[in-house]
C-alpha positions in Angstrom: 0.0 0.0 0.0 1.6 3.4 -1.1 1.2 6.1 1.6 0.3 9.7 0.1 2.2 12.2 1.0 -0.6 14.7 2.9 -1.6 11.3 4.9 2.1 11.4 6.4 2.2 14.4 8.3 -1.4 13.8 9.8 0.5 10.2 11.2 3.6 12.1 12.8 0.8 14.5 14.1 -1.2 11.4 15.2 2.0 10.3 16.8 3.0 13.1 18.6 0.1 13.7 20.5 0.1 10.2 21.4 3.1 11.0 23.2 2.3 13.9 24.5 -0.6 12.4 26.4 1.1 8.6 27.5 4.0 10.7 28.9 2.0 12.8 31.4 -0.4 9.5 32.0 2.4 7.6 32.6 3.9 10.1 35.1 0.5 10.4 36.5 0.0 6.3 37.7 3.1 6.3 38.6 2.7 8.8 41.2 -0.7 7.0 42.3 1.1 4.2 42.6 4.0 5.2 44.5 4.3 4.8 48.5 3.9 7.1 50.5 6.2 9.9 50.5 6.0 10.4 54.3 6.5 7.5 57.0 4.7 9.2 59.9 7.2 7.4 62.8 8.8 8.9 65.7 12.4 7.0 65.3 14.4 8.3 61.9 16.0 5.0 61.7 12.8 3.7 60.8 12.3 2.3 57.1 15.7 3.7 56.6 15.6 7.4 56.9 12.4 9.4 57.2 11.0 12.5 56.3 9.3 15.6 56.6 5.6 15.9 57.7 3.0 17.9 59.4 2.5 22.0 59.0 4.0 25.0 59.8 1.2 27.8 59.5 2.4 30.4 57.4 6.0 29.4 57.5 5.1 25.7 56.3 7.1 26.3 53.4 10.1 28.6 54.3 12.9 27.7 53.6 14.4 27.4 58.0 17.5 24.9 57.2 15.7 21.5 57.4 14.1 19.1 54.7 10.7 20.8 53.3 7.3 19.3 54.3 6.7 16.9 52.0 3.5 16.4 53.5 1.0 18.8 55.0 -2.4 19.9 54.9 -1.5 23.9 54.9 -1.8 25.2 51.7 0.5 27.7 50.6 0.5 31.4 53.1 -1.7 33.9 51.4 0.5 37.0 51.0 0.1 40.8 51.6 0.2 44.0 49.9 2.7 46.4 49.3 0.7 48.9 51.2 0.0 46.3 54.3 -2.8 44.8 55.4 -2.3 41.3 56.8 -3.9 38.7 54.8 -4.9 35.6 56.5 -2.7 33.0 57.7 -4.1 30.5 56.0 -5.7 29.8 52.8 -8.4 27.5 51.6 -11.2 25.3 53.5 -12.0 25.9 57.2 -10.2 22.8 58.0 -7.2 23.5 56.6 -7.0 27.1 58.4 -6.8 25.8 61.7 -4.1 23.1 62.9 -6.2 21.4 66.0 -8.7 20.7 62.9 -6.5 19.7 60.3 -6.2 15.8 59.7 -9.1 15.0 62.1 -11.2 13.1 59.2 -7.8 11.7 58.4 -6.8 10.9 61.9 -10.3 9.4 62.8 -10.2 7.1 59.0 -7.1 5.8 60.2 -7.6 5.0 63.4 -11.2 3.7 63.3 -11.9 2.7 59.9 -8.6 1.0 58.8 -7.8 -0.5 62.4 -8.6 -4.1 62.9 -9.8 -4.4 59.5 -7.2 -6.8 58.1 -7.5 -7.8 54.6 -10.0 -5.9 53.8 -8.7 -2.8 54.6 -6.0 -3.6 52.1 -8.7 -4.5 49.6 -10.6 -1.0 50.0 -7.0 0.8 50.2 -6.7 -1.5 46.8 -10.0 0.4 45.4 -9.4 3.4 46.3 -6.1 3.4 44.5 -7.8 2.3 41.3 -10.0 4.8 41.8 -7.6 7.5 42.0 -5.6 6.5 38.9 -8.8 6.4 37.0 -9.6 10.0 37.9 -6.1 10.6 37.3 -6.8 9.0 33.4 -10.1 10.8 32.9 -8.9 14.3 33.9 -5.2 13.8 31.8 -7.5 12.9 28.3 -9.9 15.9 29.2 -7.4 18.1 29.6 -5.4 16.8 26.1 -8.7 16.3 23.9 -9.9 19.8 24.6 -8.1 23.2 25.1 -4.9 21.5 26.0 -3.3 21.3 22.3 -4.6 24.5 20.9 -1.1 26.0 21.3 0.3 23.3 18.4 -0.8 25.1 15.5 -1.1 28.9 16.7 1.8 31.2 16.1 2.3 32.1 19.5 0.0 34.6 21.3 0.5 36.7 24.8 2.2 34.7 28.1 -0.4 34.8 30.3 2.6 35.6 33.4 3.1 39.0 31.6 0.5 40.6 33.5 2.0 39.1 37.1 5.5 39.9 35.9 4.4 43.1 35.8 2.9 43.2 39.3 4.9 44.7 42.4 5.9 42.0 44.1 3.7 40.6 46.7 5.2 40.3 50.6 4.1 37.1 52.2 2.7 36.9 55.5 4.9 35.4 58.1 3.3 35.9 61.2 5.0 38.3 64.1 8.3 37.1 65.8 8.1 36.3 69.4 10.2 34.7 71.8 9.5 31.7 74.3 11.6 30.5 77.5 13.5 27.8 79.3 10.1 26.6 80.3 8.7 26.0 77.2 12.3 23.9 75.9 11.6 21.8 78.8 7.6 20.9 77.3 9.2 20.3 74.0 11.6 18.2 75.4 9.3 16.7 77.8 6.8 15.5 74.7 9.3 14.8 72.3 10.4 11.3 74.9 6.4 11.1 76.0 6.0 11.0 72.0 8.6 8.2 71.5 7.7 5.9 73.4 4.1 6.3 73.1 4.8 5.5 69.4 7.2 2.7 70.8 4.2 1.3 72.6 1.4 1.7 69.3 -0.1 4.2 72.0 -2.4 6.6 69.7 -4.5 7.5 73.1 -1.5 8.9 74.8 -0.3 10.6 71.0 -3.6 11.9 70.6 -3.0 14.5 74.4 0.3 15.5 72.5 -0.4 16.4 68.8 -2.9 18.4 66.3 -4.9 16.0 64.9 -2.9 16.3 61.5 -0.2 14.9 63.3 -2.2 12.1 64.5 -4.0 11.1 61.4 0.2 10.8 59.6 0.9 8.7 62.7 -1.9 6.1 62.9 -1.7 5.6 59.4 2.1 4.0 59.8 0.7 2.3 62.8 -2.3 0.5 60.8 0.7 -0.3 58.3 2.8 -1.6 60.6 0.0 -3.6 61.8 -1.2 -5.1 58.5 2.7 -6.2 57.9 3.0 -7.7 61.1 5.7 -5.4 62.7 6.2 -3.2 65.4 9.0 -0.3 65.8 10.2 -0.3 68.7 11.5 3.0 69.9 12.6 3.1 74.0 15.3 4.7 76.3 15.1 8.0 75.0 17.7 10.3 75.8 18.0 14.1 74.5 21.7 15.3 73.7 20.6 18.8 72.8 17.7 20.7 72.3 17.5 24.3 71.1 14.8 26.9 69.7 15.3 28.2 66.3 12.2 30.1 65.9 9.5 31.2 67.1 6.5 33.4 66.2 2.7 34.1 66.3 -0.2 33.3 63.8 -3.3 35.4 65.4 -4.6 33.4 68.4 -1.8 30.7 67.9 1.4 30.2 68.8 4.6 28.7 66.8 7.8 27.4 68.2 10.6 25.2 66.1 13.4 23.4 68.2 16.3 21.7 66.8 16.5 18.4 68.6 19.3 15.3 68.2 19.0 12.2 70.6 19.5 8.5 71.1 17.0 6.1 71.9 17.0 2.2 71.4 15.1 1.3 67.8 13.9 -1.3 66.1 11.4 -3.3 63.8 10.2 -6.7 64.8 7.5 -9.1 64.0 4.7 -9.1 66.1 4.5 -12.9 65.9 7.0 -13.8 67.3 9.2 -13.4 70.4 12.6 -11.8 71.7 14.8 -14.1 71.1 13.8 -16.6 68.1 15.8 -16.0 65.2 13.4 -14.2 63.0 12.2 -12.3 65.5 13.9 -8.9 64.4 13.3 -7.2 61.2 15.8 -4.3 61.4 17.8 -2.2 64.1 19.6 -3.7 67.6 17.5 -3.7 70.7 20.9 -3.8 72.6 22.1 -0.8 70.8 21.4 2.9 71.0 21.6 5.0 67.7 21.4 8.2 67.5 18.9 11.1 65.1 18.6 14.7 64.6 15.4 16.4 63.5 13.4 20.0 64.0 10.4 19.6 65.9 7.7 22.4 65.4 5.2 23.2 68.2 1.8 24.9 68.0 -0.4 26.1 70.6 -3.6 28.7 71.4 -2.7 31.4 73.5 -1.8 30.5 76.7 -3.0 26.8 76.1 -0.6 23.9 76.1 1.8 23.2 73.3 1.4 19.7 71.2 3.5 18.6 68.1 2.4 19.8 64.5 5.2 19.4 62.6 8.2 16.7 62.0 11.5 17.8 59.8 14.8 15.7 58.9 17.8 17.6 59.3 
């Protein structure tokens, strides 16, 4: 069969586009399918590393020396004008405004829904993943089989960031600088050991008196996973080396403070099946041998009110 010659371009056309949309699809599952990309866990040994989770308020993405959040329910700071004018600390839904409210649907689907649920929690997490990567599918070809080629055969037209270039440039709101004392080191330090071991223990009743509820929700999620796999970390004889504020500062009503904290604590991962002792009884780590971690602990509280743990960062 001879090919004419206006039927060939159409093809490479045909071909291109193809691409176009199988290389963003394919990116897209991908990321569906993934695990997580934050193991909510008090030790940093645990599942070999760690990272950073939780929220900030306004300064949830500022750049303060340690990893950045890869997960958090605060939406990016609102900002404020040149002329002043403080804009709100937080943006979007009611929920995600306020930290003690943050994660508590989460919190409460991990802790109640998934817990005990055994294979069939792993079946519905199973849907629910399939369900995502079809949404994932459907909103990729919409946005590829309507407006999202209508650049390929136009000569070029106006950026649309001409306009914002343009624009003064917008201050973000940061919230006001304060300072906090010896006493409130000794809280942090106090909850960061109560936290550990409560996590040591599988104790979300004792984590739940310590954290926001965003916290919470990140933590009994790695607890049901731990469950379903049939380990337990193991996190006990926690000792603070040093502990130090780096900032601190004040959203409204509520009240931010980051410490720098390194330590050494006894950690490990073993099978909940078995017992101390048989050979297959430890999955990773030394019960016998302390290791030591670094990380910056942020702390959030209402005025006057008593501080609990909103935010975890690797150093």
């Amino acid at each position: 069969m001879i090919m004419s010659r206006q039927s060939a371009p159409h093809i490479r056309l045909g071909r291109l586009l193809e691409w176009r949309i199988l290389v963003p699809l394919f990116f897209c599952i991908a990321l569906a399918l993934a695990p997580s990309l934050a193991e909510a866990r008090a030790g940093s040994s645990f599942s070999g590393g760690g990272s950073s989770f939780g929220s900030r308020g306004t300064r949830s993405f500022d750049n303060n020396g340690a990893a950045p959040l890869s997960r958090s329910m605060t939406q990016a700071p609102s900002a404020t004008s040149p002329l002043g004018g403080a804009a709100p600390a937080y943006g979007g839904s009611f929920f995600s405004r306020h930290p003690f409210l943050s994660g508590l649907a989460g919190g409460f689907l991990g802790s109640m829904l998934f817990s005990g649920m055994g294979g069939f929690g792993h079946m519905f997490g199973g849907l629910l993943t399939l369900l995502i990567v079809g949404l994932l599918i459907f909103f990729v070809f919409r946005l590829f089989s309507g407006r999202g080629f209508s650049f390929a055969g136009a000569g070029g037209g106006m950026p649309r960031s001409v306009g914002a270039a343009a624009a003064p440039r917008l201050q973000q709101y940061r919230g006001h600088d304060t300072t906090v004392g010896e006493a409130d080191l000794t809280s942090f330090q106090s909850i960061h050991g109560a936290v550990q071991e409560a996590w040591g223990r599988s104790d979300l009743g004792r984590m739940r008196q310590m954290m926001t509820p965003e916290m919470l929700s990140y933590f009994s999620e790695e607890l049901t996973r731990n469950t379903s796999q049939g380990v337990q970390n193991v996190v006990s004889d926690v000792r603070l080396l040093k502990g130090e504020i780096s900032e601190s500062w004040e959203e409204g009503d509520l009240q931010y403070a980051t410490a720098y904290l390194r330590w050494s604590a006894v950690d490990y991962v073993a099978r909940l099946d078995r017992s101390p002792g048989q050979p297959d009884y430890l999955v990773s780590g030394d019960p016998k041998v302390p290791i030591e971690a670094e990380e910056v602990w942020t702390f959030v509280r209402r005025r006057d009110g008593n501080w609990l743990l909103s935010a975890i960062q690797q150093v």
